[in-house]
Every structure is written in C-alpha cells, then in structure tokens.
N, C-alpha and C positions, 0 to 999 in steps of 0.2 A: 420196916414193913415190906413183905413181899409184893413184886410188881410183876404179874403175868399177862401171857395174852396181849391183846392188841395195844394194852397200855402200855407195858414197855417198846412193844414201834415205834409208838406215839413219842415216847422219851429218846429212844436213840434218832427219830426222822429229825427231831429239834433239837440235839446237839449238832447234826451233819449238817442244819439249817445256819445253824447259829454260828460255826466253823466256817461256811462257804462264803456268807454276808459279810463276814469280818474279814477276810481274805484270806484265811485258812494259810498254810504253808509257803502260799506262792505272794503273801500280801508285800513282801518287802517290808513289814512291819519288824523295828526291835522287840522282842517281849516283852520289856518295860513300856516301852510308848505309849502316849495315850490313845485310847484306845483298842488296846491289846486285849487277851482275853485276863494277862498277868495284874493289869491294871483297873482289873472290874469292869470294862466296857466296851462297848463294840463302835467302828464307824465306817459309812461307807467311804470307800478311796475318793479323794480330790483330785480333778485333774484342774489347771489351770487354766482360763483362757485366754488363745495366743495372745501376743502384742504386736505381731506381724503378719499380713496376709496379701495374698494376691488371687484374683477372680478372672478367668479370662485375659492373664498378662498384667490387666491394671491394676496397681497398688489400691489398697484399703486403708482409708484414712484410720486404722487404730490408734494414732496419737491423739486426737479428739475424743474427749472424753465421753460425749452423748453417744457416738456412734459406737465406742470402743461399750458402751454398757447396751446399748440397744445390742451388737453382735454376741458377748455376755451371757444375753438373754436366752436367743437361738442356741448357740452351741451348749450351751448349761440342759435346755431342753433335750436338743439331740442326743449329747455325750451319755447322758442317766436314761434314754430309753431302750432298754436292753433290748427286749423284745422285735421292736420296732427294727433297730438295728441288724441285728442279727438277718432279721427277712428280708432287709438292705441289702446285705451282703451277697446270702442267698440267689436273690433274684438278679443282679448283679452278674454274674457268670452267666445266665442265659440273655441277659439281653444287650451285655456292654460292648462285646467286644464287636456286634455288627453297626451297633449305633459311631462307637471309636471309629471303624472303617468309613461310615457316610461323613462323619466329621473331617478325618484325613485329604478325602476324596474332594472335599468344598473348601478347601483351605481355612476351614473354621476354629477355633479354640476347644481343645477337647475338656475344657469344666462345663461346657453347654450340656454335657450329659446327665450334670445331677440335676437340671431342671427338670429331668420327667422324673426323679425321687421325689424332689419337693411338689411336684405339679400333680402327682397320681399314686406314690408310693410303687411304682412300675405293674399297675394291674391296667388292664387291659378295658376293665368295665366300671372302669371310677367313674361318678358323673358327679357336681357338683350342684346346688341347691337351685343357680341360675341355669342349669343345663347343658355347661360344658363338659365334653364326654371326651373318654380312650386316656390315653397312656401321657397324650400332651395336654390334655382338655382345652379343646375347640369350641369354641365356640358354632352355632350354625350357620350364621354368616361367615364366618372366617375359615371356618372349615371350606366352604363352599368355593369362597375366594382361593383359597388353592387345592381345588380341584379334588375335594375327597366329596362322592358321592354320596346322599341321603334322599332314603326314600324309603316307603315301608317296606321295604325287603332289604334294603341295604343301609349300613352305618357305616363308613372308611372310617371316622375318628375312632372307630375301636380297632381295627386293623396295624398293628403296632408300626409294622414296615411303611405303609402307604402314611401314618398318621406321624411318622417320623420324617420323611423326605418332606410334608407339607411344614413339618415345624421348623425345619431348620432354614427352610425358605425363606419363610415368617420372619425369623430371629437375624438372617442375611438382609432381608431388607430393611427391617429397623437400623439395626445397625448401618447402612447405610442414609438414613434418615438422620440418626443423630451422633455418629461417630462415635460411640464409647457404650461399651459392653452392660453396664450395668443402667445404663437410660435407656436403651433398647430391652433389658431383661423387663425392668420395671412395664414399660408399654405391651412387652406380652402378654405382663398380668391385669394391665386397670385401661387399657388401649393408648395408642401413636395421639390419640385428639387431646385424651384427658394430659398426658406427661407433656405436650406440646405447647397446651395450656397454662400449665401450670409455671414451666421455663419463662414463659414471657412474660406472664404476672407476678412471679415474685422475683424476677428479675436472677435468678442463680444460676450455674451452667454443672450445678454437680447433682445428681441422682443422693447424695448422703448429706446434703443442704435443705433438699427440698420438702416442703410435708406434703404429704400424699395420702390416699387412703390409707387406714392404717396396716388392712392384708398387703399392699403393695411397699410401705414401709420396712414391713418384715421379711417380707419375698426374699431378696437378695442377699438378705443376711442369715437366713436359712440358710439358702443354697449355701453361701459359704461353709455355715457351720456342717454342715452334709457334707460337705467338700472335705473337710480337714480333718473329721472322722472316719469317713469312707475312703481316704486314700492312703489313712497310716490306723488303718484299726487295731493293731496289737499294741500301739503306741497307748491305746485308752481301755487296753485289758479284753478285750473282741479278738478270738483266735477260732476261725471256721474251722474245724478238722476236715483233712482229706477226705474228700469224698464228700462232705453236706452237702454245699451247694449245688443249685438247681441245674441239672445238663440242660444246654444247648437243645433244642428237637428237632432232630434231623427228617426232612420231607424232601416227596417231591412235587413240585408246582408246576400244576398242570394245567394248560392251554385248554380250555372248551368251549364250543358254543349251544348254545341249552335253546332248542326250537320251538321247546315247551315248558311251562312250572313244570317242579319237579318236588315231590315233598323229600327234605330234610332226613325222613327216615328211611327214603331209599336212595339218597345218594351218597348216606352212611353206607346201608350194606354194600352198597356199590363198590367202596372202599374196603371194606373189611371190618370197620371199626364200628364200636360201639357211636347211636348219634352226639350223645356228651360229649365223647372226645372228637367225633368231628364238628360240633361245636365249638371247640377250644382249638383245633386247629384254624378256623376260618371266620372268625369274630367278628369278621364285618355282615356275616349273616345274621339278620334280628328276627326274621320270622321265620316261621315254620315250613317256609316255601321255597328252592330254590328258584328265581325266576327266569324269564326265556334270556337270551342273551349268550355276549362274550363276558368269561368270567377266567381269571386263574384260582384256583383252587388247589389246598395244599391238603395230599395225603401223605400217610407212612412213608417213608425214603424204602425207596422199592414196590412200592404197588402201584405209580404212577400210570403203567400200560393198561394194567387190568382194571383199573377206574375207569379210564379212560373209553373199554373196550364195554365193559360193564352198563357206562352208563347211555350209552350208544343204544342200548336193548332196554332203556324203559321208554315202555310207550305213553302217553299221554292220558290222564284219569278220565274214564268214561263215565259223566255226570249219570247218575240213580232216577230214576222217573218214569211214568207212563207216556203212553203217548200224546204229544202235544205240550207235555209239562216237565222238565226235569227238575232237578234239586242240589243244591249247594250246601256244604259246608263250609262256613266261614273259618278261613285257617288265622294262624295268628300273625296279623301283621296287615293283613290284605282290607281294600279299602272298596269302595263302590266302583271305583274308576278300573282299578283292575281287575275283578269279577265281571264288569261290563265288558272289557276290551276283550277278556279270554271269551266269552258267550257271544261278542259281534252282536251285543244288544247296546240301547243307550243307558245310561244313570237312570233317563225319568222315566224308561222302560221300567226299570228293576225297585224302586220307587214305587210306580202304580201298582204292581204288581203284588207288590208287599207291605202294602198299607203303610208306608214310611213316610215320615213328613222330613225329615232332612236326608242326612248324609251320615249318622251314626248308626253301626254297625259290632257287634261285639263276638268275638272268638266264641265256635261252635254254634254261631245262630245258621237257621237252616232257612235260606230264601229260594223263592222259588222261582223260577226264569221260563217265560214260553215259548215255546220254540216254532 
C-alpha cells in the first residue's frame, strides 16, 4: 500500500523516535542484546546507583541499606529527568561560577551550591506553597534575620546575589550550631528548633538515623543525587553542546538615590531596555514603582552613565485633579501607608475620604486625596 503525504512523516518521525529511545548508534548496545532493535525490543539505558558518596567532604553512609534505598530513590528520580536536567545544566553556567566564588571567599564547601537546584531549580521567582521565595527560598522571617529587605516595593529573596550572601550565612551558622554538614542542610529546610529537637528525643547524633519530616528526609539526599549527576553529566548520557548553555549577563550596577517613586516604565526607558528585561535584570522589584531611596540597580554592561544621567531628569508625577481635589492611581504593589506618606496626608485622611472601611486597596483603584 502506498503511504503519502504527512502519513509517511508520521512513519519516518517514529522510526527516528524509536532509534533515539533505544540508544540509536551511540547506545553501547551489542545488536544481539536484549534489548536491541535485533532482538525485537527496546530499553531505556540503566545507570547504577553509586555505592559511594560524599556531601560537603562528609562520607554518606551507602553501606546501610535504608539510606543506600532512600538515596536510590533520589538519584533514580534525577538521573531519568531529562528535561529537568538538561535546564540544570543550562542554568548552571549563568549562575555557578559567582556563587563558586562566594563559596571560595567564606571558606565553605562548594557542594553547598546544589542546594539552590534542589531548593528553586535556579529560578529567581520560585515561591513555595508556605511562601518561601527566590533562588534559596526564604522564608519572611528568616529572610529578614539576615538582612534582605521586604516591603511592597521591594523582595531581596528574589534578588539572587543579595538572596545568595544571606543563604550562605544561614548555612555558616548552622553549621556552627551543629557541626556537621548534612544536620545543618537538613535545619535549612524544616528549621535549627525542629532538627534540634528531634536530636535530643530520639537520642541520635546522625542526620541519616534520624526521622524527620518526610520533605526534609529526602532534602539531602536529593542534593546528593543532583550532585553526582551534575558534576559528571556525560557520565549518565547529558552532553550540553558548545554554545547551549545560558550566558553569564554582563551589567553594570549602578549606585542611585531616588528622591521620588519613579514608575518602572520610565526607569526602563531610562536604561534603554524594554521594562520586561529590566524586570529580569533587578528582581527584587515587585511593584510597578521604583521607590524614593538608595538603591543599586543593574543595567546593560555599558549604559551604566546614561541611566544614571537619564534618570536624574525624571521629575516627579504631578497627581490629575481640580482644584482642592486631586487623584490617584493605585500602582501595583503600593499600600495606604505609602500613598499617604507620598500626599503628606494621613491613612484616616485618605480612609474618609474614600468611603473605606479598612486598609484594602487594589491595582488601578482611583482615590481621591484633598489637598
């Protein structure tokens, strides 16, 4: 029977399908093997999991059989996520080699880096279901304890650089707390009270003894298995070609201080850049406002002066209104307290005024202020 037309596509896209899955020429497969395509069937490749490992320098008990099948578990997950993988690697070249540097610089253990693969997948605006946010996911308290600001205009735990010097902190104090890498990793994930707790009631001094939540069970043995695929990937058939991975983005960080809000889409043009990408440049901005203050601020590597020069020449939004009354729009982010402080009115001013019975306020509502 003749096969025309898009049906034979369809037949050759699933031979080239069915050649790639089964390892195609590069599988290491005999053509008899089972398996083959000689032998009537296809399999994906087996990788083993190790029987040897080290985390941070400290050995991993794989000789214990519950740990060695709990670790198993993890790496069996990781090794088979292609996808996942792959935008590991990827991202990986943009963010490893400054993070290596703050590691170096703190005399810390440089496997402390796959905990932001395990902790965020390396994105910038992961947040978690309890609300920890960024690249280390912070918590708001913990964040705060060292020193990344929040407030409606600003989030530092998205901020990778700032949200990276606060985690390593973090992980340097634990680890001073309880001397050993993988009791300290565990307390970053489930806190220093709960693993502290737990050591003196069931009496154990090993983080792979202890039972624990079950996400903080697995935490560490992720990381591993992250570890051992991300640092010999061709080893488990993952070959990035020259050139995929993500570049580095070269800017420059710029010193300002901001006398007045400034919206978002003119301290884009200010830079030159579309506001998207200078939202992706400077990720600790959550609202649509840049606010009065000292801020660094990361543009194009080269347009550093002319931002700087640029934004010197925006003047201040002159509120819309007749006389006696002017008018607000509510930007995204912004709260009673700071549309009050910008008007030198008070909250129960702007309240009466607007027939409000609390303090909720929503993007694009238009209040009105007396002057």
């Amino acid at each position: 029977m003749e096969v025309k037309g898009n049906r034979l596509w369809v037949l050759m896209a699933a031979v080239v399908v069915a050649w790639c899955w089964g390892g195609g020429a590069d599988s290491g497969m005999r053509p008899d093997s089972p398996g083959s395509p000689a032998s009537g069937g296809w399999s994906v490749p087996f990788y083993p999991t190790p029987e040897k490992a080290r985390l941070c320098g400290e050995p991993v008990p794989l000789d214990d059989p519950v740990v060695w099948e709990r670790f198993d578990r993890e790496f069996t997950i990781v090794v088979y996520g292609h996808a996942q993988v792959y935008l590991w690697l990827k991202r990986m070249n943009r963010y490893f080699p400054w993070v290596e540097e703050q590691l170096r610089r703190r005399g810390l253990p440089d496997d402390l880096k796959y905990l932001a693969v395990a902790e965020s997948d390396l994105l910038f605006y992961a947040r978690s279901p309890k609300g920890a946010t960024g690249p280390w996911q912070f918590i708001k308290s913990t964040g705060r304890r060292y020193g990344l600001e929040q407030n409606g205009h600003v989030d530092e735990r998205r901020d990778f650089e700032k949200a990276t010097n606060g985690a390593l902190a973090y992980l340097a104090d634990l680890h001073g707390m309880f001397h050993n890498w993988a009791l300290a990793m565990a307390a970053y994930n489930c806190g220093e009270g709960r693993v502290r707790r737990e050591l003196e009631r069931q009496r154990v001094g090993s983080y792979y003894q202890l039972d624990l939540p079950t996400e903080t069970e697995r935490y560490i043995l992720r990381i591993l298995a992250i570890k051992e695929v991300l640092s010999r990937p061709e080893l488990y058939g993952y070959r990035l070609p020259q050139g995929a991975a993500y570049p580095e983005v070269a800017v420059d960080r710029v010193s300002v201080t901001v006398p007045h809000p400034v919206p978002i889409e003119r301290a884009a043009r200010a830079a030159g850049v579309p506001y998207r990408h200078f939202r992706l440049l400077n990720t600790a901005f959550i609202s649509d406002t840049l606010p009065s203050g000292s801020h660094v601020i990361r543009v194009p590597r080269g347009s550093g002066e002319r931002f700087r020069k640029q934004l010197q020449r925006i003047a201040p939004d002159r509120p819309s209104g007749g006389s006696g009354v002017v008018h607000h729009r509510v930007r995204k982010g912004e709260s009673l307290g700071v549309i009050a402080e910008r008007y030198k009115v008070s909250v129960n001013e702007l309240r009466r005024w607007n027939n409000l019975k609390g303090d909720l306020i929503r993007h694009n509502q238009r209040l009105k202020i007396v002057k």
